[in-house]
C-alpha positions in Angstrom: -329.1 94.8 -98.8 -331.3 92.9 -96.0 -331.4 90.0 -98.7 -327.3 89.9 -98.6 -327.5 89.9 -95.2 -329.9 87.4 -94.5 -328.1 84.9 -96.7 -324.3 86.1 -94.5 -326.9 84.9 -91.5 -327.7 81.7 -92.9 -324.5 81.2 -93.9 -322.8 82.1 -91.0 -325.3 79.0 -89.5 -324.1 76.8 -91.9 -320.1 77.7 -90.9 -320.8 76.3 -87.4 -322.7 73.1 -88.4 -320.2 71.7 -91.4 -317.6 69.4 -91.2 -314.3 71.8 -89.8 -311.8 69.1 -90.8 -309.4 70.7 -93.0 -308.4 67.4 -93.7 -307.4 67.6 -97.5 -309.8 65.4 -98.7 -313.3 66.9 -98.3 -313.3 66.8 -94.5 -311.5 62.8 -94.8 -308.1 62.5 -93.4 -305.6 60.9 -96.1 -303.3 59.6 -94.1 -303.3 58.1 -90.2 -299.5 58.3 -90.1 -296.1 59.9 -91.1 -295.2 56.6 -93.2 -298.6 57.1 -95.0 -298.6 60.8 -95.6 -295.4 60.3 -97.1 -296.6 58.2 -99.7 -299.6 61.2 -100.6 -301.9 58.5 -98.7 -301.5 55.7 -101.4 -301.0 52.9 -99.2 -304.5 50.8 -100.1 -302.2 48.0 -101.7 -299.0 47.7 -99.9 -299.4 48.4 -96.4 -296.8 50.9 -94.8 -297.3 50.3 -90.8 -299.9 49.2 -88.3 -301.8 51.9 -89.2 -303.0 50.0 -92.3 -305.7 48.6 -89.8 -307.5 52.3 -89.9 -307.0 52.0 -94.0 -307.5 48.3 -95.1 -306.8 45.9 -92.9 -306.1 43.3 -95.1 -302.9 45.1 -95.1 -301.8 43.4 -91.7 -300.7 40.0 -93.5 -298.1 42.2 -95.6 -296.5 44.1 -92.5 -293.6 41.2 -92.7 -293.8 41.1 -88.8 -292.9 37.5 -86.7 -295.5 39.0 -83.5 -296.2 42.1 -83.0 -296.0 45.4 -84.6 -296.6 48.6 -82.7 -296.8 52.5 -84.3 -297.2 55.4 -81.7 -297.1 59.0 -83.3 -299.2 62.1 -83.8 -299.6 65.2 -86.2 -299.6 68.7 -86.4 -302.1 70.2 -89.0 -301.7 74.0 -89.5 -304.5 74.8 -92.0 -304.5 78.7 -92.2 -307.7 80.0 -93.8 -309.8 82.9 -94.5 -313.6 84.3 -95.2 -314.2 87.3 -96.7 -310.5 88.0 -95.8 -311.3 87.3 -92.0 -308.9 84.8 -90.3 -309.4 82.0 -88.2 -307.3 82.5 -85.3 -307.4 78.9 -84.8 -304.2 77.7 -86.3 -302.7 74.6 -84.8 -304.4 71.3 -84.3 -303.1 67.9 -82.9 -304.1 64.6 -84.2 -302.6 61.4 -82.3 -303.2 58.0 -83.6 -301.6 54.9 -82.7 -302.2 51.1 -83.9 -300.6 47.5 -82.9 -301.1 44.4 -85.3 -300.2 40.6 -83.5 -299.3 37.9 -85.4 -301.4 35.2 -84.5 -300.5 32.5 -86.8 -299.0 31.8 -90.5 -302.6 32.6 -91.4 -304.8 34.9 -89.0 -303.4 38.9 -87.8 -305.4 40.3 -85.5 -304.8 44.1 -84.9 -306.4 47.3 -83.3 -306.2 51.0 -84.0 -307.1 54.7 -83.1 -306.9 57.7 -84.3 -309.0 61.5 -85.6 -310.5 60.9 -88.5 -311.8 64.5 -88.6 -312.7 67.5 -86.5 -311.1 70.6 -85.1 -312.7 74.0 -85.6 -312.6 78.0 -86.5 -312.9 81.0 -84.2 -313.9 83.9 -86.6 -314.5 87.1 -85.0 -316.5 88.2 -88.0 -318.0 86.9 -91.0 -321.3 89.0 -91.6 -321.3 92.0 -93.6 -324.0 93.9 -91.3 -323.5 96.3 -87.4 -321.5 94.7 -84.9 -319.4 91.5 -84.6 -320.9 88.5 -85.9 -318.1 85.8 -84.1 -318.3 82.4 -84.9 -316.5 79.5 -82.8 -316.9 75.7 -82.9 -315.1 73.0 -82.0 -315.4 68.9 -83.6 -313.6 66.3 -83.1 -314.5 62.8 -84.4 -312.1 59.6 -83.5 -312.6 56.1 -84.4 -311.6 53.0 -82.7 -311.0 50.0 -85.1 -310.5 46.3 -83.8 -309.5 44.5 -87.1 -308.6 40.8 -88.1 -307.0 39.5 -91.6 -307.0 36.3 -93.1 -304.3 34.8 -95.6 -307.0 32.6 -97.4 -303.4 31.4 -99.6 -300.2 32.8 -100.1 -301.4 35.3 -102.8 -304.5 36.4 -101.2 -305.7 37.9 -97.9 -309.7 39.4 -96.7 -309.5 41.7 -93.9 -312.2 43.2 -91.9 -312.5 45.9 -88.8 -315.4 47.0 -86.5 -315.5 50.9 -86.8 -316.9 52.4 -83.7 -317.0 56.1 -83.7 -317.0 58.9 -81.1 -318.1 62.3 -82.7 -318.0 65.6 -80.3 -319.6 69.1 -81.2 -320.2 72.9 -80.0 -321.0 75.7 -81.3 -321.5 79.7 -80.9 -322.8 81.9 -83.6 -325.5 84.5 -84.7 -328.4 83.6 -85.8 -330.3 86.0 -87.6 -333.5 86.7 -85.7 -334.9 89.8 -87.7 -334.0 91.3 -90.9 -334.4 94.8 -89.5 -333.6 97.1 -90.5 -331.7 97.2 -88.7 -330.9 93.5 -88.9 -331.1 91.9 -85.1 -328.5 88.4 -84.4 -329.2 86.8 -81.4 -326.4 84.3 -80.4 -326.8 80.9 -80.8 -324.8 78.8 -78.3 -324.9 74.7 -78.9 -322.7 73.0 -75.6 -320.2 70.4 -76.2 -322.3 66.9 -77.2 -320.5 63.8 -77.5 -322.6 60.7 -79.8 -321.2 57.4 -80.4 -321.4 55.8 -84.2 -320.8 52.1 -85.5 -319.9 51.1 -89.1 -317.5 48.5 -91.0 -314.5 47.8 -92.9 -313.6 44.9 -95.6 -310.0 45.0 -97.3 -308.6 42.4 -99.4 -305.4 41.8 -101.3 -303.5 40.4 -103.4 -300.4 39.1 -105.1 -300.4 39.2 -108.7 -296.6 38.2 -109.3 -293.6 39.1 -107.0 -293.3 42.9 -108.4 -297.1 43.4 -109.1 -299.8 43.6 -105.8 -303.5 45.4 -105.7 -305.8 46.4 -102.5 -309.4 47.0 -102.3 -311.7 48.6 -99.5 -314.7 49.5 -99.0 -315.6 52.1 -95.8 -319.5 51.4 -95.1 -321.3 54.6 -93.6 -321.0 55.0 -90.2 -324.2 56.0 -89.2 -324.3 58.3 -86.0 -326.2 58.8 -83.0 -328.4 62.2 -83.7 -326.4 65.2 -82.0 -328.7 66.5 -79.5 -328.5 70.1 -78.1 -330.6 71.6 -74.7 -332.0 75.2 -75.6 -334.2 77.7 -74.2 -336.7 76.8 -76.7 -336.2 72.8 -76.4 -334.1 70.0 -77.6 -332.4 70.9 -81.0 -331.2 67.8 -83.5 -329.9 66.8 -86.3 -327.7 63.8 -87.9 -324.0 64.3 -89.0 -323.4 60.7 -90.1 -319.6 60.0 -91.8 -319.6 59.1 -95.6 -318.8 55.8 -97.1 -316.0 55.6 -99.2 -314.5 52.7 -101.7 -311.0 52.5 -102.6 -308.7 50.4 -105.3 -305.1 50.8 -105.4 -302.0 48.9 -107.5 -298.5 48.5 -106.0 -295.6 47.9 -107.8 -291.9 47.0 -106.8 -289.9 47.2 -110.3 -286.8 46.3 -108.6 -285.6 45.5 -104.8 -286.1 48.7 -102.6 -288.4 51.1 -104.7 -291.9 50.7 -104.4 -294.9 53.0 -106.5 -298.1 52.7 -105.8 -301.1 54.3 -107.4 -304.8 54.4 -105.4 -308.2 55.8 -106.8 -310.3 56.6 -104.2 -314.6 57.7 -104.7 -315.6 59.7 -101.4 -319.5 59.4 -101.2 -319.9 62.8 -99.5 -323.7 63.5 -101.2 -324.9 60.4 -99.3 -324.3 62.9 -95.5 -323.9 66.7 -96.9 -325.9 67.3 -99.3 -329.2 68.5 -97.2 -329.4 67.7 -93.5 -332.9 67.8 -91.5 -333.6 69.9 -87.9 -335.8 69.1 -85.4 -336.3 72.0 -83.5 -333.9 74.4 -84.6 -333.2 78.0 -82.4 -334.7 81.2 -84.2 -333.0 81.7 -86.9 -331.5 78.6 -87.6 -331.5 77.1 -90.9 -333.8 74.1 -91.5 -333.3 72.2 -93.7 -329.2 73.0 -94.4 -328.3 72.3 -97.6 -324.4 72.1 -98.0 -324.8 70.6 -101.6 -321.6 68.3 -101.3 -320.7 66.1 -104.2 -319.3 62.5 -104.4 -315.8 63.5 -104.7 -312.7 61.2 -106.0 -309.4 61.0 -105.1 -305.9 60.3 -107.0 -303.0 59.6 -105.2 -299.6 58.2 -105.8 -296.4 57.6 -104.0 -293.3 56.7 -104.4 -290.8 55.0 -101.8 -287.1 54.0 -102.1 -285.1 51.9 -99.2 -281.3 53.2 -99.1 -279.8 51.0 -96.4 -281.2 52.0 -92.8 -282.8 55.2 -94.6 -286.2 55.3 -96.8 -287.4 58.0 -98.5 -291.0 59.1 -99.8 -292.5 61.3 -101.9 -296.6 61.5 -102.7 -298.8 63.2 -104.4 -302.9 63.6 -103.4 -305.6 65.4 -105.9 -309.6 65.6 -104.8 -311.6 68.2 -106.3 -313.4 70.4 -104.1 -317.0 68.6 -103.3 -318.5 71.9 -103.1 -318.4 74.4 -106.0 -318.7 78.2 -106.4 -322.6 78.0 -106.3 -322.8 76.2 -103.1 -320.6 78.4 -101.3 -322.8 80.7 -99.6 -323.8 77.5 -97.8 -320.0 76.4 -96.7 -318.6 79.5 -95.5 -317.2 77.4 -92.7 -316.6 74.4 -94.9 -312.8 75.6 -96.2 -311.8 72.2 -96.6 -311.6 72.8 -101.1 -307.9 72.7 -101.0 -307.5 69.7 -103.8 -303.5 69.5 -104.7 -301.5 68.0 -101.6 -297.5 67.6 -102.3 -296.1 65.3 -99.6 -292.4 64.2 -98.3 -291.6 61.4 -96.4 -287.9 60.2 -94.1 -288.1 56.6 -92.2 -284.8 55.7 -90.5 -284.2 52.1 -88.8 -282.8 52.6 -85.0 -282.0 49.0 -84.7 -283.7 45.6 -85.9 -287.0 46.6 -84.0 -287.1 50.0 -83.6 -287.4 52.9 -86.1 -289.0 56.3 -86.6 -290.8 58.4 -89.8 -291.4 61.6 -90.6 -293.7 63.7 -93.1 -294.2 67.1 -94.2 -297.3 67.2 -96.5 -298.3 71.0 -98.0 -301.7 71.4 -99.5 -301.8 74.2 -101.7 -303.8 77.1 -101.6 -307.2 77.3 -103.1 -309.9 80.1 -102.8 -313.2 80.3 -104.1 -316.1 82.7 -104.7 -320.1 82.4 -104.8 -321.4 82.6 -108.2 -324.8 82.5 -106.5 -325.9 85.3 -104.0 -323.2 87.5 -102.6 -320.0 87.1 -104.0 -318.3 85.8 -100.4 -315.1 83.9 -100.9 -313.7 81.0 -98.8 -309.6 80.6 -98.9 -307.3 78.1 -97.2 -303.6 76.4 -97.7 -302.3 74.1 -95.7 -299.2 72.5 -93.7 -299.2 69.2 -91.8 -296.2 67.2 -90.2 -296.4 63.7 -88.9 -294.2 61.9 -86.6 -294.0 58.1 -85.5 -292.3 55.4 -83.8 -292.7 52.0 -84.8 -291.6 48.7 -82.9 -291.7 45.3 -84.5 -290.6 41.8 -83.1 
């Protein structure tokens, strides 16, 4: 029994410290706005808005824009989940973003965007299976900034490139276990908000292959992260939570005037951040090394958009497999984020010649999994997202 409980301990660690974005893929956003999401996040070739600058920035030459193009919107992500059949009741997270492109000549775009690229959090009131209530709450948010420029080197073909500067925020309250007992003794573990700043880079490209045919390329570096740096009774606790580099292909298609499909193939490089991370001074009873044992994981996605006068509509489609599996789940009991099939629906209606407005429901269905190795605890979640913009071109 204390063996079971020790590992709940650890793991209950581990559910503060991982990645809390349920953000379909792994703990990635796939989409930075509604006109994206509706496409299942397929938009590496053809871009869909001035949000292309947070995807592939090459995109901005394709926006069809004579100055300036300007989207403003946010999202709701609602990703209920369980552990051991405890919720979170932590249901409801916002996620703004906003980007404006500027047309600087027939040949240069220059173009700057925001938006949360991962983060919100749990509040558990009790994971471990041992006396009293073992609560767990953390909060994470992690935005990126993105000034970007794009570069028609001829008609056909366009490089693209954005600075990525990063601003990653993190607290924590848990139990550590601090004896095994019996009975087992937790002494809580509380890790204040800490803000660190991160830098990394973005190269797009596309091009033109013949008037129905287009394909996109970018490649995410790693951003690497200042270390997150905690004050305790016992000294200065760190540890590095860097964001994954990531490479992407994708290959529009526009078989006749007003239907567009495009198919992207994404490879996540998740093992490169998650798979063991080092502490310098961790609290009693604090894991050291943590070994989440994430996988490279690779996502699919496809979309499909047809124009019908002053009214667009969107349907996509998004599969990752988890990058954890059932044997590193005692490690990510905070780590829901293995939902893998993502079903998405998307409405863009034109105002006027410079104004108009998208929507996008995106459900990601539900997935559960159980440890095959050490106590059979099982993580669940499903989720619900809905995106809203405004876009203004001129």
């Amino acid at each position: 029994m204390n063996k079971k409980i020790v590992a709940a301990a650890v793991s209950t660690a581990l559910f503060a410290l991982t990645h809390h974005a349920h953000a379909t893929n792994g703990d990635q956003m796939f989409a930075m706005s509604a006109a994206q999401a509706g496409m299942g996040g397929a938009t590496v070739a053809q871009a869909q808005d001035a949000a292309t600058v947070l995807v592939n920035p090459a995109g901005m030459a394709g926006l069809g824009i004579k100055d300036v193009r300007m989207d403003l919107g946010f999202g709701l992500l609602n990703p209920p989940r369980e552990v051991n059949g405890n919720k979170s009741d932590s249901n409801w997270y916002m996620m703004p973003a906003g980007a404006a492109v500027f047309n600087v000549n027939d040949r240069l775009f220059l173009g700057m965007g925001l938006g949360g690229i991962s983060g919100m959090g749990v509040n558990v009131s009790d994971i471990v299976a041992a006396p009293n209530s073992q609560p767990v709450v953390t909060t994470k948010q992690v935005f990126r900034f993105s000034p970007a420029a794009a570069y028609k080197v001829n008609d056909a073909f366009t490089l693209g490139a954005s600075l990525n500067v990063v601003s990653q925020s993190l607290a924590m309250s848990m139990a550590a276990m601090t004896n095994p007992g019996p009975p087992p003794v937790f002494t809580q573990v509380n890790l204040p908000q800490n803000q660190q700043f991160g830098f990394g880079a973005t190269l797009g490209a596309t091009y033109t292959i013949n008037p129905k045919l287009q394909a996109g390329f970018t490649w995410v570096s790693k951003t690497e992260i200042s270390e997150m740096e905690y004050h305790t009774p016992t000294g200065t606790t760190r540890f590095d939570m860097d964001m994954p580099a990531s490479v992407a292909f994708g290959l529009a298609f526009k078989p006749m005037p007003g239907l567009l499909v495009e198919v992207d193939i994404k490879r996540i490089f998740f093992s490169d951040v998650m798979q063991s991370i080092s502490v310098s001074n961790p609290p009693p009873g604090f894991p050291n090394p943590i070994r989440f044992g994430w996988d490279d994981q690779t996502v699919y996605a496809i979309g499909v958009k047809k124009e019908m006068g002053p009214m667009a509509v969107s349907v996509g489609y998004n599969y990752g497999k988890s990058p954890i599996g059932p044997e590193d789940v005692n490690f990510n009991l905070g780590s829901t984020a293995i939902v893998e099939h993502h079903l998405s629906f998307g409405l863009t209606r034109k105002f006027s010649s410079k104004v108009s407005g998208s929507f996008a429901y995106t459900h990601a269905f539900e997935n559960d999994m159980t440890a095959s190795v050490g106590p059979a605890n099982t993580i669940k979640i499903n989720q619900n997202q809905y995106n809203v913009n405004i876009s203004y071109a001129f």
